[in-house]
C-alpha positions in Angstrom: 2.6 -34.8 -115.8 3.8 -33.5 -119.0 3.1 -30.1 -120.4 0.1 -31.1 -122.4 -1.7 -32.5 -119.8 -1.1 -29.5 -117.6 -3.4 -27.2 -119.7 -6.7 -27.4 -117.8 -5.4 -29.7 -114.8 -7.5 -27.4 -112.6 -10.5 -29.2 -114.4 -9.0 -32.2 -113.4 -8.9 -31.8 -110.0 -12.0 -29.9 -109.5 -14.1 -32.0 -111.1 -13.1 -34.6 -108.4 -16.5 -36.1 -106.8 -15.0 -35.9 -103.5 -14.0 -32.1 -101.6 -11.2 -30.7 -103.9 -9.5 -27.1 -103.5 -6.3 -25.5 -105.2 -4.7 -23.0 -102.9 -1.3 -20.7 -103.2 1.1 -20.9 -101.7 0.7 -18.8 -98.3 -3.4 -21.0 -98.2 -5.4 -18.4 -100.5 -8.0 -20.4 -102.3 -8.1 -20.4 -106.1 -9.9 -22.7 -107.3 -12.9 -25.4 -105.5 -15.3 -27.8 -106.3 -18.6 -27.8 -105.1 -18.4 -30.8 -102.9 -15.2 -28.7 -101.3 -17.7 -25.8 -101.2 -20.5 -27.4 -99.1 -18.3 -29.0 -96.7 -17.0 -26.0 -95.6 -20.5 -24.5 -95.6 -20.9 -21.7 -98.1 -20.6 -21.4 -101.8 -18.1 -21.0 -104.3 -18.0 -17.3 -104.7 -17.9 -16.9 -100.8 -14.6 -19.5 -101.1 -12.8 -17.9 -103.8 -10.0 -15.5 -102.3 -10.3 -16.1 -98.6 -7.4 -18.0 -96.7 -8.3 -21.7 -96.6 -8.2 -22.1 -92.7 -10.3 -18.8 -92.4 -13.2 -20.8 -93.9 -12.6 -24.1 -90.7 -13.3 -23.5 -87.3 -11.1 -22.3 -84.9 -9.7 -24.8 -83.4 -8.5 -26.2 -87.4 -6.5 -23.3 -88.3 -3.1 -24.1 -87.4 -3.5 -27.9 -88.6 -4.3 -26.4 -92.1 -1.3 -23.9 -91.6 0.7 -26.7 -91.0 -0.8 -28.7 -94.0 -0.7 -26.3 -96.7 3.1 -25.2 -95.8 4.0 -28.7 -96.2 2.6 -29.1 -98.8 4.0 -26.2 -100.7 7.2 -26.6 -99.4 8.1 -30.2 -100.1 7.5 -32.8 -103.0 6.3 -35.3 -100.4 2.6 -35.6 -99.8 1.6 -34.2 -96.5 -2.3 -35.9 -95.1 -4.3 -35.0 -91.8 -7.1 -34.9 -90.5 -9.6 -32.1 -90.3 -12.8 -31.0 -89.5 -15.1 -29.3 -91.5 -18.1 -27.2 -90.6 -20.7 -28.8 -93.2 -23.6 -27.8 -94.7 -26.3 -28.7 -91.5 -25.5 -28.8 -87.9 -23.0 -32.2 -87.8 -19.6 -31.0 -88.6 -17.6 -33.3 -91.4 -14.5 -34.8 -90.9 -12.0 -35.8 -93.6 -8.7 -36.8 -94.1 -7.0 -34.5 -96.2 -4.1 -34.8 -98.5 -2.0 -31.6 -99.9 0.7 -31.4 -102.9 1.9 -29.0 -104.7 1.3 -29.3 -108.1 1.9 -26.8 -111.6 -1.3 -26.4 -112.8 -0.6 -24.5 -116.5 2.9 -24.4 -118.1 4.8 -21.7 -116.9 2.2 -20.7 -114.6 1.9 -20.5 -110.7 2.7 -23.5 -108.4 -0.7 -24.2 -106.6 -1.0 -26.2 -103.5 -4.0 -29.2 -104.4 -5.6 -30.2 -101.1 -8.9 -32.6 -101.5 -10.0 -35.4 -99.2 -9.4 -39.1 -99.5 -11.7 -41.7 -99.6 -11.3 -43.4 -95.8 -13.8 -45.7 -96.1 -11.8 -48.5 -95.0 -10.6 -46.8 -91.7 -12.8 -44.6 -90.6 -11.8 -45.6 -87.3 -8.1 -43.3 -88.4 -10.7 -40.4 -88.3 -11.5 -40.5 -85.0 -7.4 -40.7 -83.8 -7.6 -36.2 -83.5 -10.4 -36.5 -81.3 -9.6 -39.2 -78.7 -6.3 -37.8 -78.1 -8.2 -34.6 -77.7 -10.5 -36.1 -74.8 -7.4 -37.8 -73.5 -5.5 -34.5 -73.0 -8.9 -33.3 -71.2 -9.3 -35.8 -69.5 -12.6 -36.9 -70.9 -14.1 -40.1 -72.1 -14.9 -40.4 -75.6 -17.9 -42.7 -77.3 -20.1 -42.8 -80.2 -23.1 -43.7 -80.7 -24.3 -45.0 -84.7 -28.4 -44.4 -84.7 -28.7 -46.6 -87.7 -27.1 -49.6 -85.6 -28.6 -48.6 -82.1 -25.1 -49.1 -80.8 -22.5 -46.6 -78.1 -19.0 -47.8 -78.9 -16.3 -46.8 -76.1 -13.1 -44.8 -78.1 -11.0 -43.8 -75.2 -9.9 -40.9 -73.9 -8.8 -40.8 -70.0 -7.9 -43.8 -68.9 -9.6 -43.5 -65.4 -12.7 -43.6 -67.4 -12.5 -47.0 -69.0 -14.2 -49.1 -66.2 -17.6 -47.1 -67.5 -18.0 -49.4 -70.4 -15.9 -52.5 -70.0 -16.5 -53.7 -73.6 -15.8 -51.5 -76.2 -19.2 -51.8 -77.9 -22.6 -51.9 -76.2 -26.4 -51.6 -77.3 -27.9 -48.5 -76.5 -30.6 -50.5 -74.5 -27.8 -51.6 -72.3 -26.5 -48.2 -71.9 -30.3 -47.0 -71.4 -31.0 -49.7 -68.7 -27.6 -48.4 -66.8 -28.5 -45.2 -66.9 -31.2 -43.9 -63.2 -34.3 -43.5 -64.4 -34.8 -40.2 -64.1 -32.1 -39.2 -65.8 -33.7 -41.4 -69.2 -35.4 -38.4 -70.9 -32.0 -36.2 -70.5 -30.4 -38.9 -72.1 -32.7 -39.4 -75.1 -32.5 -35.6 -75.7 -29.2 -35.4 -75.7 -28.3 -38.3 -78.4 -31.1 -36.5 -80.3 -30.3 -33.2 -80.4 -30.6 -30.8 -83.0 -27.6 -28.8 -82.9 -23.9 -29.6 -83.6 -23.3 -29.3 -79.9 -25.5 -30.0 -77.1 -25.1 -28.1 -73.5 -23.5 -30.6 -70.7 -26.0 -32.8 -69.0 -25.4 -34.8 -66.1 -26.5 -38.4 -65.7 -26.2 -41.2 -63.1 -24.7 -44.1 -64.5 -24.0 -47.4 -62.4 -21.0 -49.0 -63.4 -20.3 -52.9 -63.2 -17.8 -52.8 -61.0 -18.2 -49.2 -58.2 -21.8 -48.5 -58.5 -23.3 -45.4 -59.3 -21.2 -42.5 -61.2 -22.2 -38.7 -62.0 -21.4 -38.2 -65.2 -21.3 -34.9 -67.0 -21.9 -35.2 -71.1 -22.1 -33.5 -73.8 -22.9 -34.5 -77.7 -21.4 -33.5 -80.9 -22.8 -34.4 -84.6 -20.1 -35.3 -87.0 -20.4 -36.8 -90.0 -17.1 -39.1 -90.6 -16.1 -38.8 -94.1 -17.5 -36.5 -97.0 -19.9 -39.1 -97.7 -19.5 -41.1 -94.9 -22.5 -41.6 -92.3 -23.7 -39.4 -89.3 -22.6 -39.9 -85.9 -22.7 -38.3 -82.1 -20.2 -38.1 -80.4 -20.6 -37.9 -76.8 -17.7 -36.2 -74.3 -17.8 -37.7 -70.8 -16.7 -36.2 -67.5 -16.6 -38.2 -64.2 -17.9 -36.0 -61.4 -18.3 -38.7 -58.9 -15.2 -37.8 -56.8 -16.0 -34.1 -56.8 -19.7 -34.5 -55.7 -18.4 -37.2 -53.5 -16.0 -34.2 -52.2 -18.7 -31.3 -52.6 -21.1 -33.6 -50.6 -18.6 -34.4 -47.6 -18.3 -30.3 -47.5 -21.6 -29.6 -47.6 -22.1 -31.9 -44.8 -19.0 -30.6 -43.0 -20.3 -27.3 -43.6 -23.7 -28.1 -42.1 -22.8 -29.3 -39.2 -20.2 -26.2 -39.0 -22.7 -24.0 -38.9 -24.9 -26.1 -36.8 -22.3 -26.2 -34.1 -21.7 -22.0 -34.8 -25.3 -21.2 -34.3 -25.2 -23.4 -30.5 -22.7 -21.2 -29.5 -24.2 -18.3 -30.5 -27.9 -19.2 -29.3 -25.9 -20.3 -26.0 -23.6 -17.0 -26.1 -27.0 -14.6 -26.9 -28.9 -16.5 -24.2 -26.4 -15.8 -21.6 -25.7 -12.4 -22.4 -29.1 -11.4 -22.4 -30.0 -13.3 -19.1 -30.7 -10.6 -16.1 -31.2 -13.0 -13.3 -29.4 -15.9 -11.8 -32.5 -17.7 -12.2 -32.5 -17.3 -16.5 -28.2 -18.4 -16.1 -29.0 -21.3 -14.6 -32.2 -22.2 -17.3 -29.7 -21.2 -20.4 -26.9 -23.5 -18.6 -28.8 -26.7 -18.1 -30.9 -26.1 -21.3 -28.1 -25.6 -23.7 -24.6 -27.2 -22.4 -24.9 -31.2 -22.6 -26.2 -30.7 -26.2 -23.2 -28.0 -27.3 -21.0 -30.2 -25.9 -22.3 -33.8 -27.1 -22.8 -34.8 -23.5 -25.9 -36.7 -21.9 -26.4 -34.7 -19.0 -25.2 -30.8 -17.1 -25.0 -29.6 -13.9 -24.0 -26.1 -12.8 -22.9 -25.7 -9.0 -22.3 -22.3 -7.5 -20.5 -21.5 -4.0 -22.3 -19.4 -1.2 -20.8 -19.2 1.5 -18.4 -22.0 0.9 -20.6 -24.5 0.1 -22.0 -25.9 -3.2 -25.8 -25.1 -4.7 -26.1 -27.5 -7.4 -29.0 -27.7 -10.3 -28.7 -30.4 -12.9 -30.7 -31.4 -15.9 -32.5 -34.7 -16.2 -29.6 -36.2 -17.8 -27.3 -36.6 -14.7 -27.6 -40.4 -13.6 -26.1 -39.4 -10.1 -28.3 -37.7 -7.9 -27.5 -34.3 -7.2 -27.8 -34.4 -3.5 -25.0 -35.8 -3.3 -23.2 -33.1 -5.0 -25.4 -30.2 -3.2 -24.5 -28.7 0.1 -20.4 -29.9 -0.6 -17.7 -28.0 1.4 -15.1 -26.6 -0.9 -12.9 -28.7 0.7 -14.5 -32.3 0.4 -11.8 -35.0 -1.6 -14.2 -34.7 -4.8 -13.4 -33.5 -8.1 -16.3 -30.7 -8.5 -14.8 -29.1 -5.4 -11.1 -29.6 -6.9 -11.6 -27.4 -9.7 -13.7 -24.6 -8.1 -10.5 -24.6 -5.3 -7.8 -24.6 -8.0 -9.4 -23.0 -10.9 -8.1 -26.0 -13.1 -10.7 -27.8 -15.4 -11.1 -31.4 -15.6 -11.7 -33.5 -18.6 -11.9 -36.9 -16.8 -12.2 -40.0 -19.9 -13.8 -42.7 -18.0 -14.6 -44.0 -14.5 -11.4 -45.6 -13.7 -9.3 -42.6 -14.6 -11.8 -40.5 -12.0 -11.4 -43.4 -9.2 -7.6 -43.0 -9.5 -7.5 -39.7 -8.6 -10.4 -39.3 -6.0 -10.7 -42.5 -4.7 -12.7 -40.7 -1.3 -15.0 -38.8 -4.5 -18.6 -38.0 -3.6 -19.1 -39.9 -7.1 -17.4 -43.2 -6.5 -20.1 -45.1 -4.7 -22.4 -44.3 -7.6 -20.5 -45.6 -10.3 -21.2 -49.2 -9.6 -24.8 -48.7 -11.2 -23.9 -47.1 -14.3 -21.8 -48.6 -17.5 -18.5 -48.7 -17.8 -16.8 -45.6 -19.8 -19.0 -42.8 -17.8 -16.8 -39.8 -18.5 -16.9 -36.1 -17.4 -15.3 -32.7 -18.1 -15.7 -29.8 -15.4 -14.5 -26.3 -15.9 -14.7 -23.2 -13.3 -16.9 -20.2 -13.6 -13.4 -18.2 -12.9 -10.1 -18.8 -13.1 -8.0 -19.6 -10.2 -6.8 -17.1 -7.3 -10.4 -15.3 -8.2 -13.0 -15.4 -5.5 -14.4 -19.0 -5.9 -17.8 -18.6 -8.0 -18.5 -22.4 -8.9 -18.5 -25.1 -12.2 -20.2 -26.3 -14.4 -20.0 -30.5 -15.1 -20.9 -32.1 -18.5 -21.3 -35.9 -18.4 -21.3 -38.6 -21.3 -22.8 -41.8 -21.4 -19.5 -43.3 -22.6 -15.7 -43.1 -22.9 -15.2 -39.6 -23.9 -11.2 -37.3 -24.9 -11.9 -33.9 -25.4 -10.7 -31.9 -28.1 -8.2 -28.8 -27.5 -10.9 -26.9 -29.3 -13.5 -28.6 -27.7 -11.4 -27.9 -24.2 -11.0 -23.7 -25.3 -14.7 -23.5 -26.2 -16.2 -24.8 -23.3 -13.3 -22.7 -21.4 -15.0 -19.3 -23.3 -18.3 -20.0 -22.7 -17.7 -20.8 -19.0 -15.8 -17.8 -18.6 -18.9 -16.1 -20.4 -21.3 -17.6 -17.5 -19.0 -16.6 -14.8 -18.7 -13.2 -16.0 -22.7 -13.2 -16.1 -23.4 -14.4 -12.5 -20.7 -11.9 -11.2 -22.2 -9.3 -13.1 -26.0 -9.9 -12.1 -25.1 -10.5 -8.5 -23.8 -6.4 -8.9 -26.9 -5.7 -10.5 -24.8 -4.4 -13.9 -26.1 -7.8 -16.1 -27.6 -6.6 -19.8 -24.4 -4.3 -20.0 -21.3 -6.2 -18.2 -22.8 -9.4 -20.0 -22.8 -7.8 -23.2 -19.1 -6.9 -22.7 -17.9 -10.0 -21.5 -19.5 -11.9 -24.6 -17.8 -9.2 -27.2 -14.5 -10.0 -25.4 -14.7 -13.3 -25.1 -15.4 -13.7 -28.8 -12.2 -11.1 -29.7 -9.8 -14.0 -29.9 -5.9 -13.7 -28.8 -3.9 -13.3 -31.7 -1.4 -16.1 -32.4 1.7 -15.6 -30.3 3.7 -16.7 -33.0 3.9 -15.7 -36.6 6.5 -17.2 -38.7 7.6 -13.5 -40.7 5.2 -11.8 -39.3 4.4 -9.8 -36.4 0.5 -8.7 -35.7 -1.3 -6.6 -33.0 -4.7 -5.8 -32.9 -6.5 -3.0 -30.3 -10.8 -2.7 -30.2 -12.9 0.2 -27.7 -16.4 -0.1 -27.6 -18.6 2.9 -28.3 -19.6 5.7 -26.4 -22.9 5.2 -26.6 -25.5 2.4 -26.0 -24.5 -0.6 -24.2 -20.7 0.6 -24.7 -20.7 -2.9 -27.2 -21.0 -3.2 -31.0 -20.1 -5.4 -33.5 -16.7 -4.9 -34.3 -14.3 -7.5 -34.5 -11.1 -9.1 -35.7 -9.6 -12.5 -36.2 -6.2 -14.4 -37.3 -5.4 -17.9 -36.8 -3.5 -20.0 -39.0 -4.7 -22.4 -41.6 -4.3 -25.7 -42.6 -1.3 -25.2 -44.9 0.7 -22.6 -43.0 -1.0 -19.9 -44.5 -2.5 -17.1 -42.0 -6.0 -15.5 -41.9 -7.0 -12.3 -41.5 -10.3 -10.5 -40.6 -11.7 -7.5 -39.8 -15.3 -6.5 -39.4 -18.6 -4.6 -38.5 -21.8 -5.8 -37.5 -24.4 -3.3 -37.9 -25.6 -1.9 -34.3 -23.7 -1.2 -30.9 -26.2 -3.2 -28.9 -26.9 -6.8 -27.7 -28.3 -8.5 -30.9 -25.0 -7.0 -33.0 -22.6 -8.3 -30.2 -24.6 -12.1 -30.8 -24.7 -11.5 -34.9 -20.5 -10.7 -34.6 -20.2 -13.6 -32.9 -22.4 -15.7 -35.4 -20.4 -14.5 -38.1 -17.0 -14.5 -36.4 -17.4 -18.4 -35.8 -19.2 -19.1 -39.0 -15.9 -17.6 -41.3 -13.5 -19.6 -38.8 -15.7 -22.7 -39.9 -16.0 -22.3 -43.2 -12.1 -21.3 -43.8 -11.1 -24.5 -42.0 -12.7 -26.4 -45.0 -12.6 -23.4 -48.1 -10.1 -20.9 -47.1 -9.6 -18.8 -50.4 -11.0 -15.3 -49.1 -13.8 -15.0 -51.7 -15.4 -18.1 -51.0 -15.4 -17.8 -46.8 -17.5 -14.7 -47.8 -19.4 -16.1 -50.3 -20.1 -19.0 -47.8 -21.2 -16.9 -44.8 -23.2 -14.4 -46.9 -25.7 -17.9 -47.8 -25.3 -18.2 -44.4 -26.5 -14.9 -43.2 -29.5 -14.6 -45.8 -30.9 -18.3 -45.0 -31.1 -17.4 -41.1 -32.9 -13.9 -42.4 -30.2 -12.1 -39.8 -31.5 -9.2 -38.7 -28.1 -7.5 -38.9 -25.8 -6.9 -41.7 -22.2 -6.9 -41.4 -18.9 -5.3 -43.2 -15.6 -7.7 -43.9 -12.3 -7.9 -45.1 -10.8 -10.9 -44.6 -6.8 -11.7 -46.2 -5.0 -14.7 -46.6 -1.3 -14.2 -46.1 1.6 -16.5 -47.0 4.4 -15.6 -44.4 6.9 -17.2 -46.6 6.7 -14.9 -49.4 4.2 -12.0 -48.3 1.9 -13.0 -51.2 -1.7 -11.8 -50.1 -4.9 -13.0 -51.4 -8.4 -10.9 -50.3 -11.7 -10.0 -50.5 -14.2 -7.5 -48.9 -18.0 -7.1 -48.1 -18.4 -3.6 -48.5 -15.6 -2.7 -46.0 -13.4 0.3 -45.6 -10.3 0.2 -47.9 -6.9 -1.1 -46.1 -4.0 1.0 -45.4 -0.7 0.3 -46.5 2.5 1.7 -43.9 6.2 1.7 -44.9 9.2 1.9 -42.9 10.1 4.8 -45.0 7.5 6.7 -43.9 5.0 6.8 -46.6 1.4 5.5 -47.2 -1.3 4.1 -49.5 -5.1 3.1 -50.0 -6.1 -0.1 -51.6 -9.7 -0.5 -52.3 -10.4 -4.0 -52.2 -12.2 -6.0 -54.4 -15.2 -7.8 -53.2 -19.3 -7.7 -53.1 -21.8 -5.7 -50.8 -22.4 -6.2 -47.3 -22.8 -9.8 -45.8 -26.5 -10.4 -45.2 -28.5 -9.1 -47.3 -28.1 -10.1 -50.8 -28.6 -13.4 -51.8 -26.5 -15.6 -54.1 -23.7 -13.0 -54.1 -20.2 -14.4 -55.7 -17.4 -12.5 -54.3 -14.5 -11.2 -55.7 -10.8 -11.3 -54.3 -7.4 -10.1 -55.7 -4.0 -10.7 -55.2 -1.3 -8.4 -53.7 2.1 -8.6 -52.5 3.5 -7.2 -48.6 6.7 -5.9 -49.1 9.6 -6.6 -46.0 9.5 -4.3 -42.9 5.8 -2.9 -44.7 2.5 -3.6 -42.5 -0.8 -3.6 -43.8 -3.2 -1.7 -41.8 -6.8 -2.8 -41.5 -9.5 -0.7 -39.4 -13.4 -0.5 -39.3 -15.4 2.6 -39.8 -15.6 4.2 -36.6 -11.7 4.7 -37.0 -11.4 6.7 -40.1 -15.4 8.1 -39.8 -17.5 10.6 -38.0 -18.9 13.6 -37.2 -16.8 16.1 -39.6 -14.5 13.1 -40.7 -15.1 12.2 -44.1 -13.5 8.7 -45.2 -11.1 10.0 -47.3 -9.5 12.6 -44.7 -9.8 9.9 -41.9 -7.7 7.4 -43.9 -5.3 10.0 -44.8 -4.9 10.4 -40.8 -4.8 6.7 -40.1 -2.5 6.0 -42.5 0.1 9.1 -41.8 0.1 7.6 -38.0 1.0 4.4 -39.1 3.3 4.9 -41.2 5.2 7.7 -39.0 5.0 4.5 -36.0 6.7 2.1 -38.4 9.5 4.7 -39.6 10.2 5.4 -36.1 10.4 2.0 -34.9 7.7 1.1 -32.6 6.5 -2.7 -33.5 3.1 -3.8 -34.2 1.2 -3.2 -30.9 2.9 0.3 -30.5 1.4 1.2 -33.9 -2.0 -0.1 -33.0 -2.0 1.8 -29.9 -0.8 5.0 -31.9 -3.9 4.6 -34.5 -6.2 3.5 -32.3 -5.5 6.6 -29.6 -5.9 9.1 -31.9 -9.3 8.3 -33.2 -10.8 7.5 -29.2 -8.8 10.9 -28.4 -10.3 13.1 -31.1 -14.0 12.1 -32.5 -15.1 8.8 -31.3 -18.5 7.9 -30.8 -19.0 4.6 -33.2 -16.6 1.2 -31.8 -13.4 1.0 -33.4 -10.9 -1.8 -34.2 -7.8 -1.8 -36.0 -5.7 -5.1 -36.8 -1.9 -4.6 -38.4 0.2 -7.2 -39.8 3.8 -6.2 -40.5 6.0 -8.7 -42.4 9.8 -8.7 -41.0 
């Protein structure tokens, strides 16, 4: 352009029909039309001064960086696409060229940036936003209300089976779409606003059947003048809910399973006769256990008393009035002590052919199975067993085996107990220790220890308790709690609660969610008990720890060199009573040869103990045990001893984890 024409060559370009802007050189506008003006959604005097990618959304900014420095910076012409925000709700895209050009002679180099005419190709418009979707791994389509058409751009691959051909009527989509799910649709391609919330719809595919899908719609007008479309951003949630479903179900049954053994744990601990054993026994054990019948046979005077349920096809005469030494299996394992998960018939004729059972097992179906476990465990005075029978072929689980070994240990405990006329309270204890696991013998790293005393007062039981076991992925879990009371119904609710985190963490075991999980838990069963929890999820590989609390006493943090520390955990209130709770967790690190020190209430609280001085005390003692040496155990013993020495009236427990 010569020197003439470069008088009033703003005019020129300005007075362009389509969007037209001269910038300097660093994106400050200069000069606009007033098509420019309105795509970007204001007017001229709110343009004029302002950096050119201050005036596009967001997410435009550093394209139009990008394009205005080329521009300015080389004699080549740079183009891309943008979006503008437009005058209504549908945003305007446009492909944009810049160039620098001289404008007057003599006078400022000015960057000329104006959109093309892409009339021919709008389909080069949509190139920014299907790579988008791709990289989120969404499906994009559009839909064109003039033609009643949804055409299928792309995005994640996974998604294209949705629409096998890439353009369909929206009837078609409409008829694909459940019909209850019409109306959301409808809204959704005719909404108001340049972006829609997500809806979800159920779409049945060709090939798979029915899909969740979550969408969302966008209005964008494709071109300065170019018509109005929606886009629509599409999600596949099918294998999540598929996922979420399988949970919920594993969950349910979970908890299911968790409130048998606590109705069957509560029932037995609160039994005060032989009489109400023996009902809770044959009332509650087939269906805990998946079996078709139950019987429960005690010894007096070396012979065997034996009730059954109606679900026993054998008749129990032939079981009662046994001698402890007859050839049979019942008798073997009250002898010995050593349960008996027999798998079918044949297995139980191998190894007592001269059984009282064999001449009865010509009348029933093959695959009869049976597992038998003793009320106490072997060298014990002989107190009896209890049978479990299934209809079919049957392998017990290991944690099928340990449960039923608990809770028969539980109903042992409860005869012996009532026959010395001690039953609500000796019961009681039994079913608080029962339900205080063993801690893992082993720990990769680590080395744990864990000490409990009951209260002074009441039934000498409460609802303090701890856990660890490892998960899934090598990871180990960590719990410590109080359920409010020191009598029968918080022993049951710590039990409840004990087993329901177990559950849950088998399937979810981030920290925040096991409480979230058993909080729902608690308020849908309307528990009459609340409990405190801190529960930690420890990787013995690197010591990285992960936790959450319900409203629990801080941890306590003891270093070999002597010195101590509080961490308040992060969390929500106390499980059980408010509903819909999200808990929070946070992430820590345990150091080498440091343990981390977690304790209920009644250890670091009481009568003229204030929380603050009682932690100070727990914490010194630790921390003295580990500089000196003593391991784990030692160091519970230490903590634990000083509180039942000094001022203890509530139960106590106290759980350390040291990392070697």
């Amino acid at each position: 352009m010569g020197s003439e024409g470069r008088m009033d060559a703003s005019d020129d370009f300005l007075q362009r029909a389509t969007p037209s802007a001269l910038l300097t050189r660093d994106g400050v506008v200069r000069f606009l039309n007033v098509p420019m003006a309105r795509a970007l959604g204001r007017s001229v005097e709110q343009c004029v001064g302002r950096p050119f990618g201050a005036l596009l959304p967001t997410s435009q900014r550093a394209s139009v960086d990008s394009l205005v420095s080329h521009g300015a910076t080389t004699k080549t012409v740079a183009m891309r696409v943008l979006e503008f925000p437009g005058p209504g709700p549908a945003s305007v895209v446009c492909l944009v060229e810049a160039r620098r050009e001289q404008v007057s002679e003599g006078g400022e180099a000015l960057v000329w940036v104006h959109s093309l005419d892409a009339g021919n190709d709008r389909g080069g418009l949509l190139i920014p936003f299907r790579l988008a979707a791709k990289a989120a791994s969404l499906g994009l389509c559009v839909y064109a209300p003039e033609e009643h058409t949804v055409e299928w751009l792309g995005g994640a691959p996974e998604l294209a089976t949705l629409f096998p051909e890439a353009s369909v009527s929206l009837t078609d989509v409409v008829r694909r779409v459940h019909p209850d799910d019409r109306k959301a649709l409808r809204q959704l391609l005719c909404w108001a606003a340049a972006r829609s919330p997500w809806v979800r719809l159920r779409f049945l595919t060709e090939r798979d059947g029915w899909h969740l899908l979550v969408c969302r719609a966008r209005r964008i007008i494709l071109g300065s003048n170019g018509p109005e479309r929606v886009f629509g951003l599409v999600r596949d949630e099918s294998a999540w809910e598929a996922r979420r479903r399988r949970a919920l179900v594993a969950l349910t049954v979970e908890r299911q399973r968790a409130d048998e053994i606590a109705a069957f744990s509560s029932a037995v601990m609160t039994a005060v006769t032989e009489q109400e054993i023996q009902q809770v026994v044959l009332t509650r054990l087939a269906a805990t256990f998946g079996g078709t019948g139950a019987a429960l046979a005690l010894v007096y005077e070396g012979r065997l008393r034996v009730s059954s349920d109606a679900g026993i096809p054998i008749p129990v005469a032939a079981l009662h009035g046994m001698p402890l030494d007859d050839p049979s299996a019942l008798p073997h394992v009250i002898r010995t002590g050593e349960p008996q998960f027999i798998p079918d018939q044949e297995d139980y004729i191998r190894r007592w052919p001269e059984g009282a059972m064999v001449p009865y097992f010509g009348q029933l179906d093959s695959g009869y199975a049976l597992s038998i476990h003793p009320l106490s465990p072997g060298g014990d005075q002989p107190l009896g067993a209890w049978l479990v029978t299934y209809d079919s072929e049957h392998h017990s689980s290991p944690p099928e085996r340990a449960l039923m070994g608990t809770l028969a240990d539980l109903a042992g405990q409860a005869i012996k107990r009532v026959r010395l006329q001690e039953a609500r309270v000796e019961l009681a204890a039994a079913l608080q220790q029962a339900m205080l696991p063993m801690l893992p013998e082993h720990l990769p790293g680590l080395e744990a220890a864990a000490c409990y005393r009951p209260s002074r007062d009441g039934l000498d039981i409460g609802g303090d308790w701890y856990d660890a076991f490892v998960l899934a992925d090598g990871a180990i879990a960590l719990e410590i709690g109080d359920v409010q009371g020191h009598d029968v119904d918080a022993a049951a609710t710590m039990g409840q609660v004990r087993a329901s985190m177990r559950a849950i963490a088998a399937h979810e075991p981030d920290p925040a969610t096991v409480l979230t999980r058993t909080n729902d838990l608690l308020v849908a069963m309307d528990a009459v008990r609340f409990a405190s929890c801190t529960m930690l999820r420890i990787d013995p590989h690197d010591g990285r720890v992960t936790g959450a609390s319900a409203g629990h006493v801080p941890l306590l943090f003891a270093r070999e060199d002597g010195s101590h520390s509080v961490r308040e955990m992060r969390g929500g209130p106390v499980l059980g009573v408010v509903p819909g709770v999200d808990y929070a967790e946070e992430t820590f690190t345990l150091d080498k040869d440091a343990a981390l020190v977690m304790v209920t209430d009644g250890l670091v609280e009481g009568p003229g103990l204030t929380l603050d001085a009682g932690l100070e005390r727990a914490g010194t003692l630790a921390a003295q045990a580990i500089h000196g040496g003593l391991n784990a155990e030692e160091t519970a013993d230490r903590v634990l001893g000083a509180a039942v020495s000094v001022d203890h009236l509530d139960d106590v427990a106290v759980l350390i984890i040291r990392r070697l």
